[in-house]
C-alpha positions in Angstrom: 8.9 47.5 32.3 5.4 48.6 32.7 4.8 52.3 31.1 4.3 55.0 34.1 1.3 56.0 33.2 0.2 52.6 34.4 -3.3 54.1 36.7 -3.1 52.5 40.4 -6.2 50.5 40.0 -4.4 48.4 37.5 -1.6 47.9 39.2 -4.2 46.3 42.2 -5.5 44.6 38.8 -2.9 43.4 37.5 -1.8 41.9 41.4 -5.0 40.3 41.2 -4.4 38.4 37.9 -0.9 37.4 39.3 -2.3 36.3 42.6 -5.1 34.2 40.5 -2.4 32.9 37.8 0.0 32.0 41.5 -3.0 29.7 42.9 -3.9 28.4 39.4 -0.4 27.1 39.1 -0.2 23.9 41.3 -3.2 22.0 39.3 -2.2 22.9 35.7 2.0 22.7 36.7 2.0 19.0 35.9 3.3 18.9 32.0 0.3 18.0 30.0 2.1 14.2 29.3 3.3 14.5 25.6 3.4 10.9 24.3 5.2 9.4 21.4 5.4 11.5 18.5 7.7 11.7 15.5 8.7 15.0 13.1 7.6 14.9 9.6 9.7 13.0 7.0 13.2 14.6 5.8 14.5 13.5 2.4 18.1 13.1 2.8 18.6 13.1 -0.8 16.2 14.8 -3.6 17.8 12.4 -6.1 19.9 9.3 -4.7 18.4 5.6 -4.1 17.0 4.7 -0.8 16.2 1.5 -0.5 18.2 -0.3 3.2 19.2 2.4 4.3 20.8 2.7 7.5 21.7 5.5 9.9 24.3 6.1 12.7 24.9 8.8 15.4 28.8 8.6 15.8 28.8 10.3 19.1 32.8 10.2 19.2 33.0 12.9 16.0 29.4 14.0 16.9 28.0 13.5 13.0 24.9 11.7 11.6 25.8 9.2 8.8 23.0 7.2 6.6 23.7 4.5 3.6 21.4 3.1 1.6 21.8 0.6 -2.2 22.6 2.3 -4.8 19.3 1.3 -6.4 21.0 -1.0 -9.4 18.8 -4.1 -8.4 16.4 -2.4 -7.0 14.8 -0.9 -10.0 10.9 -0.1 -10.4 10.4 -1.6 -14.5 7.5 1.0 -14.8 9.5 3.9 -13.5 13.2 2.4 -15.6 12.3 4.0 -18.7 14.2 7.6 -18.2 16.4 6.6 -15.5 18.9 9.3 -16.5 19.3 10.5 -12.8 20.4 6.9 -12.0 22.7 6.6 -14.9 24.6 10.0 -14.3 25.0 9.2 -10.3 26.0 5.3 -10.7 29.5 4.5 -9.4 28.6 0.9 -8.1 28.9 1.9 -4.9 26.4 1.8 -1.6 25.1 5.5 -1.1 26.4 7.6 1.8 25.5 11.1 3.3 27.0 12.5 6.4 25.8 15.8 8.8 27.5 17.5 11.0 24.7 19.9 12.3 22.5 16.7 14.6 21.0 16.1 10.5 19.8 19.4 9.6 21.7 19.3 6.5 23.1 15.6 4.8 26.3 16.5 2.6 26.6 13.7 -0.1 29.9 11.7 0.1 32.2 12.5 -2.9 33.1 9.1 -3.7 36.1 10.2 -5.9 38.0 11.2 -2.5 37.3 8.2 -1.2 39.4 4.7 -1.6 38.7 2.6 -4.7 37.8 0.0 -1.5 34.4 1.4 -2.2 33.1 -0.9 -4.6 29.7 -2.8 -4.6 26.2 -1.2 -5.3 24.1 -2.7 -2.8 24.0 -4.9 0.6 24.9 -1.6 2.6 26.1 -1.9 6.7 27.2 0.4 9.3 28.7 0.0 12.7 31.1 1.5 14.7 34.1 0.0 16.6 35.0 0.3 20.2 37.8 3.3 19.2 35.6 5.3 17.0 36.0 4.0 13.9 33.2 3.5 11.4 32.7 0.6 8.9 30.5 0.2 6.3 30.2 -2.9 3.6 29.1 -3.4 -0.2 28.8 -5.9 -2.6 28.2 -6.4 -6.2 27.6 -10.1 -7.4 31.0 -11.9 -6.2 32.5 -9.5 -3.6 32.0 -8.6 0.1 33.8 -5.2 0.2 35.0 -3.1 3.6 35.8 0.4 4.1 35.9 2.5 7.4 36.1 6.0 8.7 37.7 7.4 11.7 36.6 11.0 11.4 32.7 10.7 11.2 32.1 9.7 7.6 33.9 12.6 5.9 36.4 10.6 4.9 37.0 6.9 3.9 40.5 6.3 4.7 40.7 2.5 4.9 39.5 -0.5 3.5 39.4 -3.2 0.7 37.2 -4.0 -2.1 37.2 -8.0 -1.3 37.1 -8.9 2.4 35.3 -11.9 1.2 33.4 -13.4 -1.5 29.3 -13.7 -0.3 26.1 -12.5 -0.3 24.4 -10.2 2.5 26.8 -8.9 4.6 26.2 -7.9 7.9 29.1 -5.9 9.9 29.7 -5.9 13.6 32.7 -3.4 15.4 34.6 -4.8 18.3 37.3 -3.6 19.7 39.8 -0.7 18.1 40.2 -1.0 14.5 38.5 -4.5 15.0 35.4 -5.2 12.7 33.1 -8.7 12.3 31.9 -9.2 8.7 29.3 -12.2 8.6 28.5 -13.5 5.0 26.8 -16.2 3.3 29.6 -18.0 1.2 29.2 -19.5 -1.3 31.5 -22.1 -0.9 31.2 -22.7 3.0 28.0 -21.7 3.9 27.7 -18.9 6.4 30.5 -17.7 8.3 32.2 -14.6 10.4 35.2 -12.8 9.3 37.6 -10.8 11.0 39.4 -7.3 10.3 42.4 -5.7 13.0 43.4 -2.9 10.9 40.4 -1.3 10.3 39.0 -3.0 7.3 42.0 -3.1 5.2 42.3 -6.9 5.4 40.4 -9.7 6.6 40.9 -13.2 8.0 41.5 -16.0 5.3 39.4 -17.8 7.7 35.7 -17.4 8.9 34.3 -18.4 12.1 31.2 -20.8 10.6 27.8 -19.9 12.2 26.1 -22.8 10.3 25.5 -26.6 10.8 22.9 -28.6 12.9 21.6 -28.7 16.2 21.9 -31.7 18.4 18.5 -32.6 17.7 19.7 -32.4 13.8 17.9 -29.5 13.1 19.9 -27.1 10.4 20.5 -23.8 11.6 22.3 -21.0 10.4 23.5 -16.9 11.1 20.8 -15.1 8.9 20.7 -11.2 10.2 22.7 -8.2 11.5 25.1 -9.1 14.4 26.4 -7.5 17.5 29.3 -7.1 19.4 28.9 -7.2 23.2 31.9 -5.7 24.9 30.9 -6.5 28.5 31.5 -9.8 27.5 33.8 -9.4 24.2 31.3 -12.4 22.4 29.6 -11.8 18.8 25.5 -12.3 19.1 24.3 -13.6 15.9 20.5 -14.3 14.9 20.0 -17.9 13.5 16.7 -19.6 11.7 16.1 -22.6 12.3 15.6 -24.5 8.7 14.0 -28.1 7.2 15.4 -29.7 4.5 13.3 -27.3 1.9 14.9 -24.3 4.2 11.4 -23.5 5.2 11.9 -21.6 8.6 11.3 -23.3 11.8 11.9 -21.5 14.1 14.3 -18.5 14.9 17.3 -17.9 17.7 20.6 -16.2 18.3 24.0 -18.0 18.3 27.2 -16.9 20.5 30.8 -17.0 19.5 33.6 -16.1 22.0 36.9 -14.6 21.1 38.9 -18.1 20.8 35.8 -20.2 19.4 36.3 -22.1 16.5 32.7 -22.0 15.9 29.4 -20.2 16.7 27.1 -21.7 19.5 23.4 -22.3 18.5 20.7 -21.3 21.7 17.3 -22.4 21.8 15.0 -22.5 19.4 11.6 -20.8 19.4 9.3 -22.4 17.2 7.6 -20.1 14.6 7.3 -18.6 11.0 8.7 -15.6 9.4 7.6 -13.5 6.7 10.6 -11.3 6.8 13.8 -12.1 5.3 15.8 -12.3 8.9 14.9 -11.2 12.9 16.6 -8.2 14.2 18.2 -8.1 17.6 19.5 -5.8 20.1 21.6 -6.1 23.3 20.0 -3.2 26.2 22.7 -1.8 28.6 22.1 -4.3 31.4 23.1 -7.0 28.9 19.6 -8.0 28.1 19.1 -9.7 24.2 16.5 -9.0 22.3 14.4 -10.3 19.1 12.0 -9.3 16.8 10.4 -10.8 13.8 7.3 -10.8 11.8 5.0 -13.9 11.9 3.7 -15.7 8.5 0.1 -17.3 9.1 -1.4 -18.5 5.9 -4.9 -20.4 4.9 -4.2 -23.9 3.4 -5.5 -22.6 0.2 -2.6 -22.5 -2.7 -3.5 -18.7 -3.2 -0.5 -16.9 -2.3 1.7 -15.7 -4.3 4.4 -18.4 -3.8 1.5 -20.8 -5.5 2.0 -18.5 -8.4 5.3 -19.0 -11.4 7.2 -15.9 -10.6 5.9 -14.8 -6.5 7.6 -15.4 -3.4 5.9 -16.2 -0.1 4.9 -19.3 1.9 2.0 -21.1 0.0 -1.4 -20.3 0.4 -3.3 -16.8 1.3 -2.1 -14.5 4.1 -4.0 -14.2 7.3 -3.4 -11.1 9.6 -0.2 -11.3 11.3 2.3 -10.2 14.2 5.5 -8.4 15.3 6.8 -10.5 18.0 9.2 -9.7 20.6 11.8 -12.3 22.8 14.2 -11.6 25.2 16.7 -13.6 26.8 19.1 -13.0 30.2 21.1 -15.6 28.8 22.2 -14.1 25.2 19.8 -16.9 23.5 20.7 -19.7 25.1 17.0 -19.6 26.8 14.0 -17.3 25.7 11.4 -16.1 27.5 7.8 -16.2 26.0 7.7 -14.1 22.8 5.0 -11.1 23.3 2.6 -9.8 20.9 4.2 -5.9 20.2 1.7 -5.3 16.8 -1.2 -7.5 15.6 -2.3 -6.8 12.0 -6.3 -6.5 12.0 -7.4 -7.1 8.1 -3.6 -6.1 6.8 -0.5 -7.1 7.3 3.2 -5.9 9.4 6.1 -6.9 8.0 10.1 -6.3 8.2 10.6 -5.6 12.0 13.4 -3.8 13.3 15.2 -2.6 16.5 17.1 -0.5 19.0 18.0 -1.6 22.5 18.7 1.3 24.9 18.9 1.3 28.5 18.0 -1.1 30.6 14.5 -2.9 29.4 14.1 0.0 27.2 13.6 -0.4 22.6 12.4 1.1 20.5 10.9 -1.4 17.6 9.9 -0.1 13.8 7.9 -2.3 11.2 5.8 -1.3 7.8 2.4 -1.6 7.9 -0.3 -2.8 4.8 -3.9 -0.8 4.5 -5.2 -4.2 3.6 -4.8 -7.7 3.9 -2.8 -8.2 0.9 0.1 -10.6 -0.1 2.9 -7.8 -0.6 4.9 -9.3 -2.5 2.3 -9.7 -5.8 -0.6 -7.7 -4.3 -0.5 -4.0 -4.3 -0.9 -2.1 -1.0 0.0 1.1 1.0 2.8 1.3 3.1 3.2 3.5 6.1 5.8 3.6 8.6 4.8 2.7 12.5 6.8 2.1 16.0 6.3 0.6 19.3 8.5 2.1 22.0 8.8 -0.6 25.1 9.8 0.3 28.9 10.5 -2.3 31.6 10.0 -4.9 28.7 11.1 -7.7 31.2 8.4 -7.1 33.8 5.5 -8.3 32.8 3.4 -6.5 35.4 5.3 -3.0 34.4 6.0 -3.7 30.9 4.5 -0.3 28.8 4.5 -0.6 25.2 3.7 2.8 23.3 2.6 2.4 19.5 2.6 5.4 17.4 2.4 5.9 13.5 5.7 7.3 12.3 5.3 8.5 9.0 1.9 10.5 9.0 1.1 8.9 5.6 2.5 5.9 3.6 5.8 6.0 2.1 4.6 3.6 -0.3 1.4 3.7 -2.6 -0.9 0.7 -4.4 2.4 -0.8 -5.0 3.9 -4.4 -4.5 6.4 -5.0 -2.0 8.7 -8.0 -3.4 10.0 -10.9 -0.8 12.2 -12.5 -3.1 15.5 -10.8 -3.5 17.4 -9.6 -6.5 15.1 -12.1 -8.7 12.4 -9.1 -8.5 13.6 -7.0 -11.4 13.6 -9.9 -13.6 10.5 -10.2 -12.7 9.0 -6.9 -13.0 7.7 -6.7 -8.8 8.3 -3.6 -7.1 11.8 -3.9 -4.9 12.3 0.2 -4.4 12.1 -0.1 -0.6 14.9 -2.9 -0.6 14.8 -5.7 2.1 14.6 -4.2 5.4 14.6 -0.8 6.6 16.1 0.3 10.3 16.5 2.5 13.3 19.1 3.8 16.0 19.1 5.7 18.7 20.6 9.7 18.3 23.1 10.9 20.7 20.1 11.5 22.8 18.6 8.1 22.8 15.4 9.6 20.3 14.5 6.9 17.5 16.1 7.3 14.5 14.2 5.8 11.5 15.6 5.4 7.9 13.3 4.3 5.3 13.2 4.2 2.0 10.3 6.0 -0.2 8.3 5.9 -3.5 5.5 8.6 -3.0 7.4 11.7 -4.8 6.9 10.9 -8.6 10.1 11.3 -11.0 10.1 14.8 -12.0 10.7 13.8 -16.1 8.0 11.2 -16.6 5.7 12.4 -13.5 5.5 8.8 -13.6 6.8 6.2 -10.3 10.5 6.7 -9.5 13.0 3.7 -10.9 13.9 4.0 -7.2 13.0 4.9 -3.7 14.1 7.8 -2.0 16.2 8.2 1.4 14.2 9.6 4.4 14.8 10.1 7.9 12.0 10.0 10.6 13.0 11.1 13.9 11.0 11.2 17.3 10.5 14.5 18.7 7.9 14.1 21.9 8.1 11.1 24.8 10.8 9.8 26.8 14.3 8.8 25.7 15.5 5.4 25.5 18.7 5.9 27.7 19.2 8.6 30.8 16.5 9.0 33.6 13.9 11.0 32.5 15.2 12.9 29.5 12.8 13.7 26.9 12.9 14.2 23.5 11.8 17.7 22.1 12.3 19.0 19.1 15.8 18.6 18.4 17.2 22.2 17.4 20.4 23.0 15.6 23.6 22.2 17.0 22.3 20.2 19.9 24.3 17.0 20.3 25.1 15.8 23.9 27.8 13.5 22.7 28.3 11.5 26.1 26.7 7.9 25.4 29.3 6.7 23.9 28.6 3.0 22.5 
């Protein structure tokens, strides 16, 4: 209310300015368009190893749940000297953090509640079955373990320390207490097992994903499956491999419930720098890949050409996140298009999320220079390409925005060959991959490891990464007509996509 002594020629005034503000309305009413845009980093822990981490919206117990390695194999030799915070928190077991407030707090799981199932420091996983029920995976040198949670990642009620022996498990949830684990055996090469009771057993059996194509080309499943429950069939991404297993070419594979085997699609002919492609499956049933491309000059200066690197020989040349899709689930592509082009650096380890129809959101890391990561120090910052009507190319928008507003990772290395980098000294803190997801929303969730905070002892690097969280906060969602994403504020969870 307007005080009464309020003179009369103010109130005409004050009309005035109202009637002015009134016309002025219709040309400023359209919303000034806010693009892409993401919040500034959360650390999810100030102490706990990032490196492949993962994150989840369960929308069925409406929490946030992350993983990430517990950091054993992915120790920094500079920063290893004091790694007392390591010591005191290992319980070779993957990391895990729930929130039930939409991730403005992360509890830390007590693993002592939790089943001795748990077992297995890195090689972390997370998907959620048709009922609810969320799985996750670890392994330590010989066993593929398997443990689940039907109440949001509080708890860990189920599971078993050895679903199978293999390296680089990769989980998939079907139907009700009904979880894929894919793994590269030792024994058999790579191959799909089965859980019905919610990751307490397994099938003695796998369902092989590897052998050669009727060309004779060797392909096998190499990557994180999914579950398509339109058509209750596994998608799996497959290289392509020559006799040295130098990458052809890359593809998916199919397997439908009474298969005794996976199904190898088409082949599209290219080179990876990544370790696997990441794929997606939108709502209308559209499949999705992305990798990151490998060119190289013919010159033996890579660091493959040198005793203890691990890339492709010769130098690297600016390269590309590629995207396919298929309306077939792999069995035909159409052309790949060019999402990111590196222009004198380099993006590597692609990742993403399908939503709605035509609609993903794809992550990568990005150099600051043309270096070859895995030997050559660079910096590291986070970027992300959201991508509408991707399968019209006359439509087709693809938004590009940097993520992390500064690197996660500085004048460092970035080591391509595995668990063989701490032998070798190289810099393996952010892991092998790093991901998104979609929140209950349909905002891009992005989990990253980083290295920039220094150890708070030494003031030195960090034995290992950190767990962060990047989350888009401006431009459209990737499901529902129109919704945006704003800032997301405390409590707000819309919990009815359920996946």
């Amino acid at each position: 209310m307007l005080g009464r002594s309020f003179s009369s020629a103010g109130r005409v005034l004050l009309a005035l300015l109202l009637l002015i503000a009134v016309a002025a309305t219709p040309a400023t009413a359209k919303p000034r368009k806010v693009g892409l845009h993401f919040g500034p980093r959360q650390y999810v822990d100030p102490e706990l190893a990032g490196g492949e981490p993962l994150v989840l919206a369960d929308n069925v117990h409406k929490t946030l749940i992350y993983t990430s390695h517990e950091g054993t194999t992915h120790l920094y030799q500079p920063g290893a000297e004091y790694p007392f915070d390591f010591g005191a928190n290992y319980h070779n077991q993957v990391n895990i953090w729930w929130s039930d407030d939409d991730g403005h707090n992360w509890k830390r799981l007590d693993l002592a509640d939790n089943p001795p199932s748990n077992t297995g420091f890195s090689d972390p996983d997370l998907t959620q079955d048709v009922g609810g029920r969320v799985y996750n995976t670890g392994i330590d040198l010989v066993n593929d373990a398997l443990f689940s949670s039907a109440d949001g990642g509080r708890k860990w009620d189920r599971g078993t320390a050895q679903c199978h022996e293999g390296d680089r498990p990769w989980l998939a949830g079907g139907k009700a207490d009904e979880v894929f684990l894919a793994t590269n055996s030792s024994a058999d090469g790579h191959e799909v097992f089965r859980s019905t009771d919610g990751g307490n057993t397994c099938s003695d059996t796998g369902i092989p994903d590897d052998g050669k194509t009727a060309d004779g080309i060797h392909y096998l499943g190499n990557g994180k499956l999914v579950y398509d429950a339109a058509n209750d069939q596994l998608v799996e991404p497959i290289a392509f491999t020559d006799a040295n297993d130098k990458v052809l070419g890359l593809g998916t594979s199919t397997w439908h419930r009474g298969d005794s085997e996976f199904t190898p699609g088409a082949m599209i002919p290219t080179t990876m720098l990544a370790h696997w492609a990441s794929i997606g499956i939108d709502k209308s049933g559209i499949t999705y890949m992305t990798w990151d491309t490998d060119p190289r000059n013919d010159d033996s200066m890579g660091c493959g050409d040198t005793a203890t690197g691990n890339s492709a020989p010769g130098s690297p040349l600016p390269n590309e996140i590629k995207l396919a899709y298929s309306l077939d689930y792999g069995r035909t592509w159409a052309p790949p298009i060019t999402v990111a082009a590196g222009s004198a650096n380099r993006v590597f380890w692609p990742w993403l999320v399908a939503g709605g129809a035509g609609r993903l959101a794809i992550t990568w890391y990005a150099t600051d220079r043309l270096a070859d990561m895995d030997c050559q120090a660079s910096t590291v910052s986070i970027q992300s390409a959201h991508i509408f009507k991707a399968t019209v190319p006359e439509k087709r928008r693809i938004r590009t925005v940097d993520v992390s507003h500064g690197p996660v990772h500085v004048s460092s290395t970035v080591c391509q060959g595995g668990t063989t980098c701490v032998a070798t000294g190289q810099d393996r803190r952010l892991g092998d991959f790093f991901t998104n997801a979609l929140d209950p929303r349909g905002c891009e969730l992005i989990a990253s490891g980083d290295t920039t905070k220094p150890d708070p002892i030494t003031g030195g690097p960090r034995p290992t990464a950190l767990p962060v969280l990047f989350r888009q906060n401006a431009g459209r969602a990737l499901f529902g007509r129109n919704r945006k994403c704003g800032p997301h504020t405390k409590g707000q969870h819309h919990g009815h996509h359920h996946h």
